[in-house]
N, C-alpha and C positions, 0 to 999 in steps of 0.2 A: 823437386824442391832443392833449393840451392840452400849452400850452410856457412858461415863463419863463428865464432866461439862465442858472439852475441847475441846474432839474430838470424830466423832461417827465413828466406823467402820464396815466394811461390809465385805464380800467374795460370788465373784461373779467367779465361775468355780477355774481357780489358779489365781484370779485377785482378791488382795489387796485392798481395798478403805478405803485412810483415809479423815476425815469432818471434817476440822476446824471448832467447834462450838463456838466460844464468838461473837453471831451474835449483842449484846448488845455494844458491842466494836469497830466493823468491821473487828474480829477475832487480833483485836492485839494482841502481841506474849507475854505472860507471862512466866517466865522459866517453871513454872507448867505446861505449856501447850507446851513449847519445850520438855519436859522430857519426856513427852505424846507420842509428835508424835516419839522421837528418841526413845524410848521403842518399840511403837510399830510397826516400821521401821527395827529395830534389831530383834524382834521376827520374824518378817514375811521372812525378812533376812534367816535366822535356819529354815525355816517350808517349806521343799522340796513339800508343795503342791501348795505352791505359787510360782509364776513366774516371776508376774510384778505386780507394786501398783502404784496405782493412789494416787494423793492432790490433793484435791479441796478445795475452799473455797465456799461462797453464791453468789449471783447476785450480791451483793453491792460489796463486799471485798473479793478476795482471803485473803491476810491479808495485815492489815494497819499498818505495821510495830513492832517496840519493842511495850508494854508496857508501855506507859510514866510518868502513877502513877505510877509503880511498878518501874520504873527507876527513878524518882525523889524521891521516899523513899526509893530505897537505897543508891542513893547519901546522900541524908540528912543524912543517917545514920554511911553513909562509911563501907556500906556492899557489895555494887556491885562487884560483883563477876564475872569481863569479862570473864577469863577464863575457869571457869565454862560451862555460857553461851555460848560458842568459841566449848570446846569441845562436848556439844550436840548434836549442830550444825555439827559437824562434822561427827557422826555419824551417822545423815541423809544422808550425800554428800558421804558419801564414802560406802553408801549401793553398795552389789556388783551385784545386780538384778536393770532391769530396773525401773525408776519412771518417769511417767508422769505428770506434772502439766495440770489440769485445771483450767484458770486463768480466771476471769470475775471480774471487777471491780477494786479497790486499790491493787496493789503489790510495796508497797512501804517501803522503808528501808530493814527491814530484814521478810518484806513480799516480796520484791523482791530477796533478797540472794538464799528463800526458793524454790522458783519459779526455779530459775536461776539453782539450784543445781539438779536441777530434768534435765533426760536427754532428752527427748519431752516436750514441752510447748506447747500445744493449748491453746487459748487464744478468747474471744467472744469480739465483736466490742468495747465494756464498757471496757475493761480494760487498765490499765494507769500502768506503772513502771516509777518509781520515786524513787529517793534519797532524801531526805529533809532532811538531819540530820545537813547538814551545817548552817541550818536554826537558829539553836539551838549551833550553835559553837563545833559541834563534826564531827567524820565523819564516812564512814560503816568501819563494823570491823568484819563482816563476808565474805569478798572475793569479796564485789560489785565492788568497784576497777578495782580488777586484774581480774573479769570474765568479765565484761565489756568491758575494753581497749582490752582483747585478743577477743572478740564475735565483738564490731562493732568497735573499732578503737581507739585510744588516740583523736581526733576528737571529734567525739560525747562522750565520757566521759568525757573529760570535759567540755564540756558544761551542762552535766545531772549533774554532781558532781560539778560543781561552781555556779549553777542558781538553783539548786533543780528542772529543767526543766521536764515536763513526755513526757515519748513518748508513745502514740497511739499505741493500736495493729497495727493499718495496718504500722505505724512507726518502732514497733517494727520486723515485718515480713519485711520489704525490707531491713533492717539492720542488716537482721539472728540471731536477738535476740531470736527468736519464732520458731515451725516447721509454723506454718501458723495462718489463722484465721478463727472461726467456728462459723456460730450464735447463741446466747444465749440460744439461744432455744432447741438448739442441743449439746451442748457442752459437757456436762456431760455424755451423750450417746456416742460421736463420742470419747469421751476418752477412755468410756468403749470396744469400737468396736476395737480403737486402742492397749489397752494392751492386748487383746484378742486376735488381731491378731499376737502380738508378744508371746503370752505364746504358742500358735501355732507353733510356731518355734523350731527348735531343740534346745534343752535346752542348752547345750556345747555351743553351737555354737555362740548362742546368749550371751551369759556371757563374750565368749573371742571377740566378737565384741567391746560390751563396753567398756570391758576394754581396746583394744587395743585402739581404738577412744580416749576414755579419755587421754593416756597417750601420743600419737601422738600427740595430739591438741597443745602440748607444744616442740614439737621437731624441730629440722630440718627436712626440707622435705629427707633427706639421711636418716636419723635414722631415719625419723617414716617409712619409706620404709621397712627397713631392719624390723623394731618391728613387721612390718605386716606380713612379710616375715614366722620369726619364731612363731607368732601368728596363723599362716595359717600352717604351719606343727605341731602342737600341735592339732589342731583340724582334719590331717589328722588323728592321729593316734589314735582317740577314736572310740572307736567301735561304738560311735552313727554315724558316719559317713560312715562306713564301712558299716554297716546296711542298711540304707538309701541311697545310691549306690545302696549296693546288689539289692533292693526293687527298684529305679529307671532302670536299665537294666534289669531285670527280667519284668518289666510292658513295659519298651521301645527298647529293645533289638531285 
């Protein structure tokens, strides 16, 4: 396991693991440690031996949000730099290999954006997703929002986003915030069991999944039809398919 003062990572077969480390904080998100993870999100991105990566955070904190010294001296300084911040962020969410979150404890503010932007989330009974930022007179500014109202509803967001309300893992799993919930004790394994079994999977295959999901999520159910459609004859046509066939009726034939 490799280490730097933010995040430790590891590689387990072609599975990714990055470690939120400011266990002194409850992993809040300093840009030094956004840059961290988006660096090393973007590397693994490039390194066709990786497949899928895992985020984790500790037992107390996935992460407990921004920074909030780090954000009050730069307000005081009138250095804050959202956009900055905005696009780091963005180069986590728009990795184009799966990511997994595992969540235990605080995922709140842009510990929850974090969380949110990964495309499985397991989650151990301790874990809370929360928005607090209203609390403080601001509000999220990494997509909590707009991923929320489209995951559980205009409903329940605002009531998360006008009360700083948290919801429960088991809250967040019947509201299909989450894939589900895992005990803490297993968490960190059944994550690794889970990217493993998708690195298992036909690589193509799995890439145009995602992305087709990702970009249906926001469609008309006609046009995400149709996206599936031509997503699905894209992956007829790669020879990992044709292979994998052949190899299917040559064994069942």
């Amino acid at each position: 396991m490799e280490e730097n003062s933010n995040i430790l990572t590891e590689v387990r077969g072609n599975v990714g693991i990055i470690t939120l480390n400011r266990p002194e904080v409850l992993n809040a998100v300093s840009l030094e440690m956004l840059n961290d993870i988006s660096y090393q999100v973007q590397t693994w991105d490039y390194d066709e031996n990786i497949r899928v990566m895992i985020l984790q955070g500790n037992d107390k904190a996935f992460a407990a949000g921004i920074d909030v010294k780090e954000l009050s001296f730069e307000i005081s300084q009138q250095s804050f730099a959202l956009k900055t911040w905005q696009e780091e962020f963005s180069k986590i969410a728009n990795c184009s290999k799966p990511l997994v979150a595992a969540v235990s404890g605080y995922a709140l503010g842009l510990g929850c954006d974090l969380a949110l932007a990964c495309d499985i989330i397991l989650a151990a009974e301790s874990a809370r997703f929360a928005y607090p930022e209203t609390s403080i007179g601001v509000i999220p500014a990494f997509g909590g929002c707009t991923r929320l109202v489209h995951t559980i509803g205009r409903a329940q967001t605002m009531e998360l986003m006008l009360t700083g309300k948290a919801l429960t893992a088991e809250e967040a799993a019947v509201n299909g915030l989450i894939s589900r919930v895992v005990p803490l004790s297993d968490l960190k394994e059944e994550a690794v069991r889970v990217a493993m079994r998708i690195a298992e999977q036909p690589f193509q295959a799995v890439m145009q999944a995602k992305e087709t999901v990702k970009q249906a999520e926001n469609m008309s159910l006609q046009n995400g039809i149709e996206l599936e459609s031509k997503s699905c004859r894209l992956t007829i046509n790669t020879q990992e398919f044709r292979d994998l066939l052949a190899q299917f009726m040559q064994k069942n034939g």
